[in-house]
C-alpha positions in Angstrom: 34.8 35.2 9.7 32.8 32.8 7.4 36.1 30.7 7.4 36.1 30.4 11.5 32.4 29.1 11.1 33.2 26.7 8.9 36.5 25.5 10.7 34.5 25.6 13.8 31.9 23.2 12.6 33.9 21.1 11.0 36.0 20.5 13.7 33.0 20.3 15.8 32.0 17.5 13.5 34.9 15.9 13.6 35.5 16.0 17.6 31.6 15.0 17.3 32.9 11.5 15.6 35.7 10.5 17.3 33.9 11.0 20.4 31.2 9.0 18.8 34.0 6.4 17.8 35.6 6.1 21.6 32.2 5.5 22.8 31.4 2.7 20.2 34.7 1.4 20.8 34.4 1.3 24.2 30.9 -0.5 24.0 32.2 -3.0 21.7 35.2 -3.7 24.3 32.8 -3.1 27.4 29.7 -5.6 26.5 31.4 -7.7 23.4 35.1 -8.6 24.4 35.1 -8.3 28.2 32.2 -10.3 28.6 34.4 -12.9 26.4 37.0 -12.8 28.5 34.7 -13.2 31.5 33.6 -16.3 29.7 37.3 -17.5 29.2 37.9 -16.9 32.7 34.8 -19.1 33.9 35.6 -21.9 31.3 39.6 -22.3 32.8 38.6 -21.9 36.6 35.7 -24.4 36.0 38.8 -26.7 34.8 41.0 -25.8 37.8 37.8 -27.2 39.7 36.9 -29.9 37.7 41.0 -31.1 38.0 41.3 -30.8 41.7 38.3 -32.8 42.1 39.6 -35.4 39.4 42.8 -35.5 42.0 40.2 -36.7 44.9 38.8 -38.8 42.8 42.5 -40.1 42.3 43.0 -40.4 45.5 39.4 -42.3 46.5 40.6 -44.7 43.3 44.4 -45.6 44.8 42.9 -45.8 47.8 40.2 -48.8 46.6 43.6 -50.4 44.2 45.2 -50.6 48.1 41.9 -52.3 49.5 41.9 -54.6 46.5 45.6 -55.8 46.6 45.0 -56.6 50.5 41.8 -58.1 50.2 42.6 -60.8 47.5 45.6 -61.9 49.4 45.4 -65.5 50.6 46.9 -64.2 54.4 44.1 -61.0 54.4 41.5 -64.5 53.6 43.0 -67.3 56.6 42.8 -64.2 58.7 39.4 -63.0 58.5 38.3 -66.9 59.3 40.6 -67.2 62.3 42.2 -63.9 62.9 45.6 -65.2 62.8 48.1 -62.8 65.2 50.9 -63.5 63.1 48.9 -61.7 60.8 48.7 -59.0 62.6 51.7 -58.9 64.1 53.4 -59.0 60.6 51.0 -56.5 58.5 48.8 -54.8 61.0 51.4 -52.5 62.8 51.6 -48.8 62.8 54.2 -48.7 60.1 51.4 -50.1 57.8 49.3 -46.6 58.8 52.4 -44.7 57.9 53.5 -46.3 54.9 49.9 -46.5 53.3 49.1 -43.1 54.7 46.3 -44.6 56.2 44.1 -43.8 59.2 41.2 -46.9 59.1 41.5 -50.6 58.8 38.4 -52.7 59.8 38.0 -56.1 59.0 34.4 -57.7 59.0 32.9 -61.1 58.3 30.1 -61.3 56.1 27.0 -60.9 58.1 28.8 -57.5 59.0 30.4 -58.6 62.9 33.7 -56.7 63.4 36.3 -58.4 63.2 39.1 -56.1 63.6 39.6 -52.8 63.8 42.0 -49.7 64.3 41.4 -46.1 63.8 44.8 -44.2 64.1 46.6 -40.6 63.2 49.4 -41.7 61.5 51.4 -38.3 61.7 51.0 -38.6 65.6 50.3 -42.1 66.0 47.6 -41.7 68.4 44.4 -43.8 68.4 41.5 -42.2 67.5 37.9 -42.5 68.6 35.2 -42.4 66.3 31.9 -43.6 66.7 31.4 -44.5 63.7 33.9 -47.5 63.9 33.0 -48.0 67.3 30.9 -50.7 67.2 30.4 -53.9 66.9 28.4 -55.2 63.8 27.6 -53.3 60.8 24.5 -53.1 59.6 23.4 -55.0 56.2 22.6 -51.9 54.9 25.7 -49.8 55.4 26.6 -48.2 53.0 30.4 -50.1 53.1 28.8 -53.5 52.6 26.6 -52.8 49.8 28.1 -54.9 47.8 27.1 -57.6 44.6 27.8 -60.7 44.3 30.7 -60.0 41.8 34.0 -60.8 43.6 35.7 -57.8 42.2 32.6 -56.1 43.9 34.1 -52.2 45.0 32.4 -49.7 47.6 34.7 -45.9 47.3 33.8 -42.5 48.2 33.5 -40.0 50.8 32.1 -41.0 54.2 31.0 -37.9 56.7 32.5 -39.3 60.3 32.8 -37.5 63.6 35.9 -36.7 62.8 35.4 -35.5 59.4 34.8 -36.6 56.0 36.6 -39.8 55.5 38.3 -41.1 52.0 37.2 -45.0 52.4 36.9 -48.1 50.0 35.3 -51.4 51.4 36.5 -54.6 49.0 35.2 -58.6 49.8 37.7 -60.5 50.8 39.1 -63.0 48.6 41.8 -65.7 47.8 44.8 -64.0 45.9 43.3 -66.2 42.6 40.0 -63.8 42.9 38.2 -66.8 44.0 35.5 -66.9 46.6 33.8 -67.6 48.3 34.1 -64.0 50.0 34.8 -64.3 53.7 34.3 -60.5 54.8 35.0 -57.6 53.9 38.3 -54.9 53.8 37.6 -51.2 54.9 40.7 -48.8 54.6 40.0 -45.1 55.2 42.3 -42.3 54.9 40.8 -38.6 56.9 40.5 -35.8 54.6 41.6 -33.3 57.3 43.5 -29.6 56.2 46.8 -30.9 55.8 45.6 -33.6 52.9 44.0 -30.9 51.3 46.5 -28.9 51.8 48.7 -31.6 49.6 46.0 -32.0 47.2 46.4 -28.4 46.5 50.2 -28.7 46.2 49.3 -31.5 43.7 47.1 -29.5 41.3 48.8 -26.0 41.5 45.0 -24.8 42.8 44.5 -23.2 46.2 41.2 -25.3 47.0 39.2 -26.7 49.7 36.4 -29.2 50.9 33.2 -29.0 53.8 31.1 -31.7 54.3 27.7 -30.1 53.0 26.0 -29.6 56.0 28.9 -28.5 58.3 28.6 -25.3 60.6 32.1 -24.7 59.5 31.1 -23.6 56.0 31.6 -19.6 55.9 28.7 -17.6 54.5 29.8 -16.8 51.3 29.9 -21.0 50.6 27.1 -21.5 52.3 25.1 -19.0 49.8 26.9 -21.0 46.9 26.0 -24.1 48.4 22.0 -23.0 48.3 22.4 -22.1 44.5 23.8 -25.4 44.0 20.8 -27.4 45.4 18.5 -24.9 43.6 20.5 -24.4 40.0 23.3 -25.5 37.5 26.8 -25.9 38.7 29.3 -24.4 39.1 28.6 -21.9 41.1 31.1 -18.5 40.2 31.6 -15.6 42.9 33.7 -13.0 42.7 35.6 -12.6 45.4 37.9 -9.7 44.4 39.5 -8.4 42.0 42.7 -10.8 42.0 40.5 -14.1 43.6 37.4 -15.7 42.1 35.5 -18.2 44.1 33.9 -21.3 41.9 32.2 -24.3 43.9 30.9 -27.3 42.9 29.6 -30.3 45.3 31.4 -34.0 45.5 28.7 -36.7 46.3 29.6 -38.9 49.0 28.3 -42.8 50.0 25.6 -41.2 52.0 23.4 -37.7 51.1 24.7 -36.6 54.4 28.5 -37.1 53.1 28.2 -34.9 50.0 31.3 -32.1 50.0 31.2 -28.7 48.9 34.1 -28.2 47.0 35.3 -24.4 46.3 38.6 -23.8 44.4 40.2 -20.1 44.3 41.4 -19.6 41.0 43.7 -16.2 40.5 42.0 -13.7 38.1 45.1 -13.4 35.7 42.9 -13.6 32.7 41.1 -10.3 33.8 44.2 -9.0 34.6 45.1 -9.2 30.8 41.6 -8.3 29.8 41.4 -5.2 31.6 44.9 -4.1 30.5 43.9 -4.9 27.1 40.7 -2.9 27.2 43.0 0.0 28.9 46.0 0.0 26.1 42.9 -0.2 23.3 41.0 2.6 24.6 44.3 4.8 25.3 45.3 3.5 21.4 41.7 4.4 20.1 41.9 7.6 21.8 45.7 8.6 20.6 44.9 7.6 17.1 41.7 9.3 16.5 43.4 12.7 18.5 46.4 11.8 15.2 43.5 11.3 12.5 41.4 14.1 13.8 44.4 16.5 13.2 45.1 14.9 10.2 41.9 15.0 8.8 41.1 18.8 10.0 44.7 20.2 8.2 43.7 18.9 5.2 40.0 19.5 5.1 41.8 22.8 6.0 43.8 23.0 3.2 41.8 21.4 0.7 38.0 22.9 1.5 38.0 25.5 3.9 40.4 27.8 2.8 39.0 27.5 -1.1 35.5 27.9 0.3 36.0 30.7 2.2 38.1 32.8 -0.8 34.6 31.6 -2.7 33.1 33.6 -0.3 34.5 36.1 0.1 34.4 36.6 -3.6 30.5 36.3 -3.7 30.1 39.0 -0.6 32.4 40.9 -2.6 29.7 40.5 -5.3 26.9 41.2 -3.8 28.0 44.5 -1.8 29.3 46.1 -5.5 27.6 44.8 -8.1 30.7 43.7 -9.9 31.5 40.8 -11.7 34.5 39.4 -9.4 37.4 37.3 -11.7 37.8 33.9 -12.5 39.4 31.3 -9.5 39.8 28.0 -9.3 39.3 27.0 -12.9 42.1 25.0 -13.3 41.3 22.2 -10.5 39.5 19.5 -11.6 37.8 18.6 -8.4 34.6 19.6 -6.8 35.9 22.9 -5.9 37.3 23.6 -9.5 33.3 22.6 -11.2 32.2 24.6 -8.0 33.6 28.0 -9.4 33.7 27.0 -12.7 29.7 26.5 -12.5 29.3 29.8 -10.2 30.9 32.2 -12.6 28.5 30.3 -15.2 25.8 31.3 -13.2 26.7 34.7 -12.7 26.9 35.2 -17.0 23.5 33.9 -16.9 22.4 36.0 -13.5 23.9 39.1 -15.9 21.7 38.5 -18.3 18.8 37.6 -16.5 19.0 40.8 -14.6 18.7 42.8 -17.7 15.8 41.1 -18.7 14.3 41.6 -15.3 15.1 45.4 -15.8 12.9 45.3 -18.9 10.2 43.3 -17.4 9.7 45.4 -14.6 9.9 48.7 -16.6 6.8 46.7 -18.6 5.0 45.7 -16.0 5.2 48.7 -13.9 3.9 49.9 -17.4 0.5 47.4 -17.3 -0.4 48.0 -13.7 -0.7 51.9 -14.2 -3.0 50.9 -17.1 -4.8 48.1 -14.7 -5.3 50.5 -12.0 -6.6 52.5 -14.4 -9.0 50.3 -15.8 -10.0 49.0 -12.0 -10.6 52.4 -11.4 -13.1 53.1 -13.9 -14.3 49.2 -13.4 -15.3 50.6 -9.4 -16.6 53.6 -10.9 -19.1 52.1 -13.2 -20.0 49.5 -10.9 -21.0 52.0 -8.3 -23.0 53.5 -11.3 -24.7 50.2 -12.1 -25.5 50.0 -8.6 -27.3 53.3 -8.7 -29.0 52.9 -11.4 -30.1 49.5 -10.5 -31.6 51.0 -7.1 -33.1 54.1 -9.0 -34.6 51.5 -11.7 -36.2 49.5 -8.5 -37.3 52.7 -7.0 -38.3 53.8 -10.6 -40.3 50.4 -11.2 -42.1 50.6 -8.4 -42.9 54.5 -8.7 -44.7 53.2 -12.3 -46.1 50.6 -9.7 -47.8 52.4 -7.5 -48.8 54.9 -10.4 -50.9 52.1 -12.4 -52.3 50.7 -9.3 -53.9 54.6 -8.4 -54.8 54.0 -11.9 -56.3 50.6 -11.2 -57.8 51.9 -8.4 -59.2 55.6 -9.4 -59.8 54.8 -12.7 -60.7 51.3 -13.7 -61.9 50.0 -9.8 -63.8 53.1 -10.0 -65.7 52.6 -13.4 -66.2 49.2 -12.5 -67.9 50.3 -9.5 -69.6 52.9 -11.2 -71.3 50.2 -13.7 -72.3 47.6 -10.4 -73.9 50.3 -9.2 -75.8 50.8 -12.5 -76.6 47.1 -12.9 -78.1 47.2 -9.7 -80.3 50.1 -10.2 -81.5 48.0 -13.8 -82.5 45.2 -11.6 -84.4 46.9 -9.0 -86.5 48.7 -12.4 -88.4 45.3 -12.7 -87.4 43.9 -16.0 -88.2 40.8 -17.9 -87.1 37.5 -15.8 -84.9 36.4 -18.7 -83.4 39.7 -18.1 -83.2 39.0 -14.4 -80.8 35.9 -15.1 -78.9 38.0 -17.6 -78.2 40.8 -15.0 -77.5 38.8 -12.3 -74.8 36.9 -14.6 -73.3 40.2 -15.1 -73.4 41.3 -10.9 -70.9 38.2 -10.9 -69.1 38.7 -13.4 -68.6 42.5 -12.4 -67.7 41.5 -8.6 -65.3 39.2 -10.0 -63.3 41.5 -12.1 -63.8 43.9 -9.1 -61.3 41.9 -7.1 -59.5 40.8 -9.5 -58.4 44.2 -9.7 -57.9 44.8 -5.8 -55.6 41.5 -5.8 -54.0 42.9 -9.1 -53.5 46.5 -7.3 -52.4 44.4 -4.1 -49.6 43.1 -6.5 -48.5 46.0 -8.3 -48.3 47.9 -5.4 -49.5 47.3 -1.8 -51.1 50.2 -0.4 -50.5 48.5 3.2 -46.8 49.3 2.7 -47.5 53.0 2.2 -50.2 53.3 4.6 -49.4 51.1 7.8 -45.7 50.8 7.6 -43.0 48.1 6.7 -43.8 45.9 9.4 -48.0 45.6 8.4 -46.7 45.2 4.6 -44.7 42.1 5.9 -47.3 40.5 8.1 -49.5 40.8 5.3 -47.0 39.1 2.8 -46.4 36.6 5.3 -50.1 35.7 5.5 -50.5 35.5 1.9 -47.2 33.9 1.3 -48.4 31.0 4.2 -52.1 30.8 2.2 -50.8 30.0 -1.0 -47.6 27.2 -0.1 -48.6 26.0 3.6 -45.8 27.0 5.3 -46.1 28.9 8.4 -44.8 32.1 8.8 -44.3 34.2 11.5 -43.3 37.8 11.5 -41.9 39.0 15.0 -40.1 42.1 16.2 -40.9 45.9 14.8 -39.9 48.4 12.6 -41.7 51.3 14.4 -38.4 52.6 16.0 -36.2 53.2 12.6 -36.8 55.9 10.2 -36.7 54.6 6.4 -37.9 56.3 3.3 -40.2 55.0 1.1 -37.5 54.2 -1.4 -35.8 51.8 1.5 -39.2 50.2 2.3 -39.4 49.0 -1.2 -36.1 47.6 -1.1 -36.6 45.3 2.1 -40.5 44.6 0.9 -39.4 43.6 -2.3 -36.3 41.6 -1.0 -38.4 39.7 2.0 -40.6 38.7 -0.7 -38.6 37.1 -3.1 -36.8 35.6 -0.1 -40.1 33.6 1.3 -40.7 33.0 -2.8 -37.0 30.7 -2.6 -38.6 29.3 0.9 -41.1 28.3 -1.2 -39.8 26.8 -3.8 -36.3 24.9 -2.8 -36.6 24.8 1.3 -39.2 22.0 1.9 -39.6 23.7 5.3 -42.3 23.4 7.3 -41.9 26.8 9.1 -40.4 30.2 8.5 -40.2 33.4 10.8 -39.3 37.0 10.0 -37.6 38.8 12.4 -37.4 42.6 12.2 -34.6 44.1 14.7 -33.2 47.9 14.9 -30.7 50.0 16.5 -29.1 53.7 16.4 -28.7 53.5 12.7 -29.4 49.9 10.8 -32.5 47.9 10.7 -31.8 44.4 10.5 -34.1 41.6 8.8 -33.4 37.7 9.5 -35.8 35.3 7.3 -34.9 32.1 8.4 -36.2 28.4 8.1 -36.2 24.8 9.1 -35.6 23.6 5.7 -33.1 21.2 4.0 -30.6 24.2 4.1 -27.5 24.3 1.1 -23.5 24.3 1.2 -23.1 28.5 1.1 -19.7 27.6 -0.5 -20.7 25.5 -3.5 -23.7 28.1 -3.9 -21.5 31.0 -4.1 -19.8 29.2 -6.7 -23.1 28.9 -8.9 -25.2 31.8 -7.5 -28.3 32.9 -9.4 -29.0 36.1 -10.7 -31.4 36.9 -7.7 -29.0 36.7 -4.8 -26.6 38.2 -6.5 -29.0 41.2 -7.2 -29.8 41.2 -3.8 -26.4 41.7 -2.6 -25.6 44.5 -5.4 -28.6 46.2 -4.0 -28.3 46.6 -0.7 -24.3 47.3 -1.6 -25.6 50.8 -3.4 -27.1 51.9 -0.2 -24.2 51.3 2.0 -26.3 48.0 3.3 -25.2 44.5 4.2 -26.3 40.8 2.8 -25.5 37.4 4.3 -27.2 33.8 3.7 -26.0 31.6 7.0 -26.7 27.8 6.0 -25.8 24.1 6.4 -27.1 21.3 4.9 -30.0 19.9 7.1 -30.1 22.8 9.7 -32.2 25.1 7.5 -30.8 28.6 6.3 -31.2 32.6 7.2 -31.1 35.2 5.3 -29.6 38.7 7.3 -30.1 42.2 6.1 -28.7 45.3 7.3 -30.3 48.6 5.9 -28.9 52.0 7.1 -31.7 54.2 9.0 -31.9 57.9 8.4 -32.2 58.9 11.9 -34.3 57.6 15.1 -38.2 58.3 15.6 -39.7 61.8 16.2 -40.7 60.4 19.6 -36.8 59.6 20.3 -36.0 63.1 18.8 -38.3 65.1 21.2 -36.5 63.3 24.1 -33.2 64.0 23.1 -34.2 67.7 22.9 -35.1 68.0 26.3 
């Protein structure tokens, strides 16, 4: 079972990476070679372009070679200053149109007056009518006579007639020496109509074609490319299909009105082969990695796998008897061979380790009896020391209130007893030096006399026995605010909770020492007292607006006197809490178990 898991994943993982490799293979060959070859294929069909135009531009130049040789002829130079008609009879017939391929001749004189002229088809041998030949004088500024004064002077290109765009080349003429001066000028034109392109095309091996620029003829698709011409870089690429791919460029004429738009479809062989290419790669990539993938899995198979899962068996085998299993492996010398080797290592070591543990255990086991033990009688005389701690406070302040009766009945009592005697001496008229001596001793008598109330006050307060916890407390608080300044308030009431005498101690004594560490460490400027009860706990809050403490750092150093606190009010089944935070004051909380509610709540529970 282990062994299908493993085989499992690993052929997962290995499916996972050749389908990783196809895809990265795919992307190299998608957005890294193809685009190549889309590069290639814009680079040759640019040169297809670039070649047919170079064959107009071959075309434009024999056509200016043929103006040259006829206007540097001697007979071409008598003619144009008397237009001779053996001249024309001789070199100006149709045969000349036919021969030369040629569909204008125009002879001018050099202001620009025609001549002569004929415009003819030479494959029909009609005459044609164009206006743009029609007339006649040529303006100085046409573009055929904008020549230098050089006698070798040339005007060539494409001229945009009525007709169509016009091959043309305007030469001065001249004596056969080239000698001037010039007496006109030459104009042969040859119509670039479909069948001339259609030769043109023949020429270069490249289906192409040409439209003046701003013909209505142009389809859409050219005239889009035309636009990104004007706007952009040329060529202009657009593919067409997926065997035909449209690149245009335009051919600047004389005029900006005679500028073609050349478009050449060049055949898409070079995708052809790229996309075959990418096709036999990816079928390749995907027959060899199926080959490796099956390679690699029979001998991770055979090689991992099967060792590993024997391994594991073994180990189960182990760990459901107990029992050392024997020795495999040890004699390869690979990672499976130290694999083994190193796990029956470990078990020898496991063994021993295991009776160690045994003995450990059977040792520790051993101590915590003893510790449990020991925490046992720990609890036990803690809960004593709590005891005797609350029977020593309780004790303490039974001596208390003993020596202040004793202050009071006894002592209080005598002292009163001799006041009383002083004053009956003074009112027996004695001597007035012993007038000033009795006085001195009325003084000294009322002192000690409440000295010995405050003392009695100390010891024991006979307010708390008297008037009840809540009195005692008001009365502390008033003191306590006499003697440091800092106001304290005492609110709620104690009436409704039934405590012993014993417990009133406890919370007297506690509030009291409490307002003492107001005192001393708060800074406050206020403290209150609040006194809260229900069913079966009273509950005391002393809080201020002092400085206030980190509880958690405290706890970590706490004095002896919270700590006795707590311990105290632990032995009666109580709870203590300090809630604090440095610069939000602190409060103190204590909970103190009640014996039972008031006889007033008793009597109407009865009922």
């Amino acid at each position: 079972m282990l062994g299908m898991k493993l085989k499992t994943k690993i052929l997962g993982v290995l499916l996972a990476v050749l389908l990783v490799y196809g895809v990265l293979s795919y992307g190299i060959h998608r957005f890294v070679v193809f685009p190549s070859y889309v590069r290639l294929e814009r680079i040759e069909a640019q040169k297809d372009l670039n070649r047919c135009i170079e064959a107009l531009r071959r075309e434009i130049h024999h056509l200016d070679a043929l103006a040259h040789d006829w206007a540097a002829w001697d007979d071409a130079y008598e003619f144009a200053a008397n237009l001779d008609e053996d001249f024309i009879d001789s070199n100006l017939q149709v045969t000349t149109f036919i021969d030369n391929k040629l569909n204008v001749i125009v002879f001018l004189d050099l202001g620009g007056r025609l001549l002569w002229r004929k415009v003819l088809d030479f494959r029909t041998r009609a005459e044609l009518d164009v206006p743009e030949f029609s007339r006649d004088r040529f303006a100085s500024s046409h573009p055929f006579l904008k020549h230098t004064s050089d006698m070798e002077s040339s005007v060539s290109g494409v001229y945009l007639t009525a007709k169509g765009p016009l091959l043309a080349a305007s030469r001065p003429i001249i004596r056969s020496l080239h000698i001037g001066p010039a007496r006109g000028y030459l104009i042969l034109g040859r119509f670039l109509d479909e069948q001339y392109m259609k030769t043109l095309a023949d020429q270069t091996k490249v289906d192409h074609k040409y439209w003046p620029a701003g013909s209505d003829s142009i389809p859409r698709d050219a005239r889009a490319a035309f636009g990104r011409l004007r706007n952009g870089p040329a060529p202009v690429f657009e593919e067409h299909n997926a065997n035909s791919l449209f690149v245009y460029d335009i051919f600047d004429g004389l005029t900006d009105d005679s500028a073609l738009l050349a478009m050449a479809d060049i055949s898409r062989q070079i995708m052809k082969n790229a996309r075959n290419t990418m096709f036999f790669v990816l079928v390749s990539t995907i027959f060899a990695g199926i080959a490796l993938l099956f390679v690699m899995f029979f001998l991770l198979r055979n090689v991992v796998i099967h060792p590993l899962g024997k391994l594991t068996e073994r180990v189960i085998s182990f760990r459901d008897s107990r029992c050392r299993p024997p020795a495999m492996y040890l004699h390869r010398n690979d990672e499976i061979g130290i694999l083994c080797r190193e796990f029956h290592r470990l078990l020898n070591k496991l063994t021993r380790f295991h009776k160690g543990l045994k003995k450990t255990n059977a040792r520790l086991r051993h101590e915590i009896g003893e510790r449990a033990k020991y925490e046992e009688k720990l609890q036990s005389q803690r809960a004593r020391l709590r005891q005797l701690a609350y029977e020593l406070l309780i004790t303490e302040e039974r001596e208390r209130r003993r020596l202040a009766a004793d202050l009071h009945d006894q002592i209080s009592q005598n002292l009163a007893l001799c006041q009383l005697k002083v004053a009956i001496l003074a009112e027996s008229e004695p001597s007035p030096a012993m007038i000033d001596e009795i006085g001195k001793i009325e003084e000294q008598l009322e002192g000690i006399i409440q000295d010995t109330r405050t003392l009695t006050f100390e010891i024991s307060p006979p307010i708390l026995y008297e008037l009840g916890l809540k009195a005692a407390l008001e009365w502390l608080a008033e003191k306590t605010e006499a003697n440091s300044g800092i106001k304290i308030g005492v609110e709620g009431d104690s009436n409704g909770a039934m405590l012993d005498n014993s417990l009133n101690i406890l919370i007297f004594r506690t509030v009291r020492e409490l307002l003492h560490n107001v005192v001393k460490h708060s800074k406050a400027s206020r403290a209150t007292v609040r006194i809260a009860h229900g069913e079966d706990f009273l509950e005391i809050r002393v809080a201020d607006d002092g400085v206030g403490f980190d509880p958690d750092k405290h706890n970590k150093n706490a004095g002896y006197g919270i700590f006795s606190i707590r311990e105290r009010f632990s032995s009666i089944g109580g709870e203590f809490a300090v809630k604090s935070d440095i610069g939000a004051g602190t409060e103190a909380v204590l909970k103190a178990p009640c014996k039972g509610r008031t006889h007033e709540n008793k009597t109407r529970s009865g009922r």
